[in-house]
ZADO-1210 file (C-alpha; in nm, 4 decimals, padded with zeros to 6 digits):
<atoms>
<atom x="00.0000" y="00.0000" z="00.0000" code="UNK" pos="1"/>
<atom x="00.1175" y="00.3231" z="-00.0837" code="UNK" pos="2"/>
<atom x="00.1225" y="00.6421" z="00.1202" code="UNK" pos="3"/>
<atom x="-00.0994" y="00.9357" z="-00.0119" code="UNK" pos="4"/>
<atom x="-00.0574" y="01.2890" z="00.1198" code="UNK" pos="5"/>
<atom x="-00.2737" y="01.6059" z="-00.0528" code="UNK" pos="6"/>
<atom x="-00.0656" y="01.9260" z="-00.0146" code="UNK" pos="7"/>
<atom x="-00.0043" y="02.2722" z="-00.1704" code="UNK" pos="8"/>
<atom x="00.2435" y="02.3819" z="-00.4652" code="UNK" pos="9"/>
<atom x="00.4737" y="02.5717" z="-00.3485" code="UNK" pos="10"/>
<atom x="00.6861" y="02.5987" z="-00.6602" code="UNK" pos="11"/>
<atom x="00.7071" y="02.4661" z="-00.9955" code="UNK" pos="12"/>
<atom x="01.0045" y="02.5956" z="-01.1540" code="UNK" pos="13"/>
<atom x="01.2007" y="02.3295" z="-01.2401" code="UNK" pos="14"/>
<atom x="01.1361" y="02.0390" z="-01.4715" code="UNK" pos="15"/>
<atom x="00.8909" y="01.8030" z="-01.4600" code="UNK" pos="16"/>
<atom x="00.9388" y="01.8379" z="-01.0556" code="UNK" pos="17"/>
<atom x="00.6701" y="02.0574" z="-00.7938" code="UNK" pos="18"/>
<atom x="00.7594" y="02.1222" z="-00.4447" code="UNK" pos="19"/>
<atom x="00.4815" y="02.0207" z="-00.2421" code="UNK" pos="20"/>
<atom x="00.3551" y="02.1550" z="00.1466" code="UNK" pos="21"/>
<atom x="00.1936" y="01.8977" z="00.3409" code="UNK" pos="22"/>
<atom x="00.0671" y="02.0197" z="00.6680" code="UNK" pos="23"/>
<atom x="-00.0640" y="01.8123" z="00.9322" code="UNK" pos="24"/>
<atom x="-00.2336" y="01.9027" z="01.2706" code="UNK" pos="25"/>
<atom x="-00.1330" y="01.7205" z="01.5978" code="UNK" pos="26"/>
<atom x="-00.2224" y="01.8022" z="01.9979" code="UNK" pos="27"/>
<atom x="00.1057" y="01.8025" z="02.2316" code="UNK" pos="28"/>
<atom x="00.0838" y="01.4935" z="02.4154" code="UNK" pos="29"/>
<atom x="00.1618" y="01.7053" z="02.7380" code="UNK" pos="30"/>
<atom x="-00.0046" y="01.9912" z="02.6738" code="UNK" pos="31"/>
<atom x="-00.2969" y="01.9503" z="02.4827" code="UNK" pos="32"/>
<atom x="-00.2177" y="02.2260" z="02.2490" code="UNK" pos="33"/>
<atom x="-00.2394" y="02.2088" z="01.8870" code="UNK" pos="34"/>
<atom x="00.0791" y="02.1933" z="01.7057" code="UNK" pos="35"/>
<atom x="00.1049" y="02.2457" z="01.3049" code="UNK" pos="36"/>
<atom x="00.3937" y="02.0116" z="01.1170" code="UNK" pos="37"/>
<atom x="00.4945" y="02.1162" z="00.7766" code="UNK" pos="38"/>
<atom x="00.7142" y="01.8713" z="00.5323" code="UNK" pos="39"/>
<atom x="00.8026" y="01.9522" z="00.1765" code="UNK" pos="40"/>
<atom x="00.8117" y="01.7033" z="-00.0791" code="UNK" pos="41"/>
<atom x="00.9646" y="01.6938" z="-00.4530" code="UNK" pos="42"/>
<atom x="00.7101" y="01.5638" z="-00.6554" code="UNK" pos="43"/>
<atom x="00.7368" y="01.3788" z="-01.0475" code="UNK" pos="44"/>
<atom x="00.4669" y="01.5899" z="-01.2542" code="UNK" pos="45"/>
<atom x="00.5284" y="01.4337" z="-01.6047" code="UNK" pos="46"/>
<atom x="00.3063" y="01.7102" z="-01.8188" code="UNK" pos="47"/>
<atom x="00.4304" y="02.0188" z="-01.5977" code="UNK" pos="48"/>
<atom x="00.0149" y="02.0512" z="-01.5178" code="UNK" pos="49"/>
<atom x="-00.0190" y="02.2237" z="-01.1840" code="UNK" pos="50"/>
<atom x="00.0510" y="02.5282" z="-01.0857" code="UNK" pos="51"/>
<atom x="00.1778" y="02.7582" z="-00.7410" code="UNK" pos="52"/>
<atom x="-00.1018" y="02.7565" z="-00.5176" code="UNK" pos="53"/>
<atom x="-00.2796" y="02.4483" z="-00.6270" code="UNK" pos="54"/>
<atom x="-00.4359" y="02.1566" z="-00.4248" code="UNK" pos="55"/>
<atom x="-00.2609" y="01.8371" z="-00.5315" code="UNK" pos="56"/>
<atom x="-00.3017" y="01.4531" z="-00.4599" code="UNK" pos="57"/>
<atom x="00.0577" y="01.3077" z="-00.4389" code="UNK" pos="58"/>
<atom x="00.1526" y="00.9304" z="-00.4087" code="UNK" pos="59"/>
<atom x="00.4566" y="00.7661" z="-00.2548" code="UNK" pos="60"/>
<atom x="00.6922" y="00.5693" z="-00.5727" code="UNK" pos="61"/>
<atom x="00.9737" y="00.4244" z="-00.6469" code="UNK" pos="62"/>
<atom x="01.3122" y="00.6812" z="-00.6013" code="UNK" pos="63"/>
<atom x="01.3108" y="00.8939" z="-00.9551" code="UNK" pos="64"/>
<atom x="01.6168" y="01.1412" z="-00.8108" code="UNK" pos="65"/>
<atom x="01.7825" y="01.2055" z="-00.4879" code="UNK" pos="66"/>
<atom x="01.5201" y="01.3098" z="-00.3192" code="UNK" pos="67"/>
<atom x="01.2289" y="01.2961" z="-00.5822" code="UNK" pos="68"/>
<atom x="00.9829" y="00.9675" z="-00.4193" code="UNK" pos="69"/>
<atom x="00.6435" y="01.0745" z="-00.4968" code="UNK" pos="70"/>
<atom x="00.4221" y="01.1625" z="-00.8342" code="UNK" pos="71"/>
<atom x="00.1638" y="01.3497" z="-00.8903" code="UNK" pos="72"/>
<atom x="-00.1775" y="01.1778" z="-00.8440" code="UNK" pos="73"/>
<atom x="-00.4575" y="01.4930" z="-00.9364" code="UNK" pos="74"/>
<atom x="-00.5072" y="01.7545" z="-00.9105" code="UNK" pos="75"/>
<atom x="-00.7609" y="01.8756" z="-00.6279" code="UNK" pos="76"/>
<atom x="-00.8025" y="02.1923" z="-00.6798" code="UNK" pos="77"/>
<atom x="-00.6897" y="02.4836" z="-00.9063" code="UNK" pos="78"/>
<atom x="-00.5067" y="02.8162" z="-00.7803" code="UNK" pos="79"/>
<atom x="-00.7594" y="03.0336" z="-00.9364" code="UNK" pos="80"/>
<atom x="-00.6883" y="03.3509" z="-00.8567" code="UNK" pos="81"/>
<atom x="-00.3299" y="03.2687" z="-01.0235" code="UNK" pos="82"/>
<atom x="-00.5113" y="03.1906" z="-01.3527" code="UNK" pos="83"/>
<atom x="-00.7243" y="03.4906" z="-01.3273" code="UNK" pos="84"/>
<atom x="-00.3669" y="03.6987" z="-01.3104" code="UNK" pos="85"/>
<atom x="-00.2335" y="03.5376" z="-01.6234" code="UNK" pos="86"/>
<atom x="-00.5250" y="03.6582" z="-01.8344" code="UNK" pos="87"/>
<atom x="-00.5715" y="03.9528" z="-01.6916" code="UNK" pos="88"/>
<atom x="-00.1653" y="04.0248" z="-01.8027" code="UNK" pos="89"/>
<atom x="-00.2270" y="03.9102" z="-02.1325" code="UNK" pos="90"/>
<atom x="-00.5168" y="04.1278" z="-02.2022" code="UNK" pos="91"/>
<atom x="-00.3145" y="04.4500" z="-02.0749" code="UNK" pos="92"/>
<atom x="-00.0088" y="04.3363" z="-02.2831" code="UNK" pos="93"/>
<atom x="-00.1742" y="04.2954" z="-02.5766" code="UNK" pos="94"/>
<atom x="-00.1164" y="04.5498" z="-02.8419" code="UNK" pos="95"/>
<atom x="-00.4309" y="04.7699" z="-02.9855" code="UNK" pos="96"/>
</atoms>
């Protein structure tokens, strides 16, 4: 069975790789008080499909780099206020 975690891209700049922010919610054993964990994880996305700011499915695989273990699953949900920037630059950059 292989390990799923759903995080948020946190950069896509490189090639066929996203850096992915999982967060995860635990209670201090002692204390009682909510702790946040964050992990970042390099992720194989073979068509360069997501985007910064999108909700992504990743799954645990076989070591494709270094320190590149996981693919890209789905995507969850789109960053749209990023793709409302991108057309909103092309219109204004657009010659008349």
């Amino acid at each position: 069975m292989r390990k799923h975690l759903i995080g948020e891209v946190v950069s896509n700049k490189m090639k066929k790789t996203i850096v992915v922010l999982v967060k995860e919610t635990t209670r201090d054993p002692r204390f009682g008080k909510i702790i946040t964990k964050t992990a970042k994880y390099k992720a194989h996305d073979e068509n360069n499909e997501s985007n910064i700011g999108d909700i992504v499915e990743i799954e645990e695989s076989r070591p494709l780099s270094r320190e590149k273990n996981w693919t890209l699953v789905s995507i969850v949900k789109k960053n749209i206020l990023k793709v409302e920037e991108t057309q909103v630059s092309k219109e204004e950059g657009a010659p008349q």
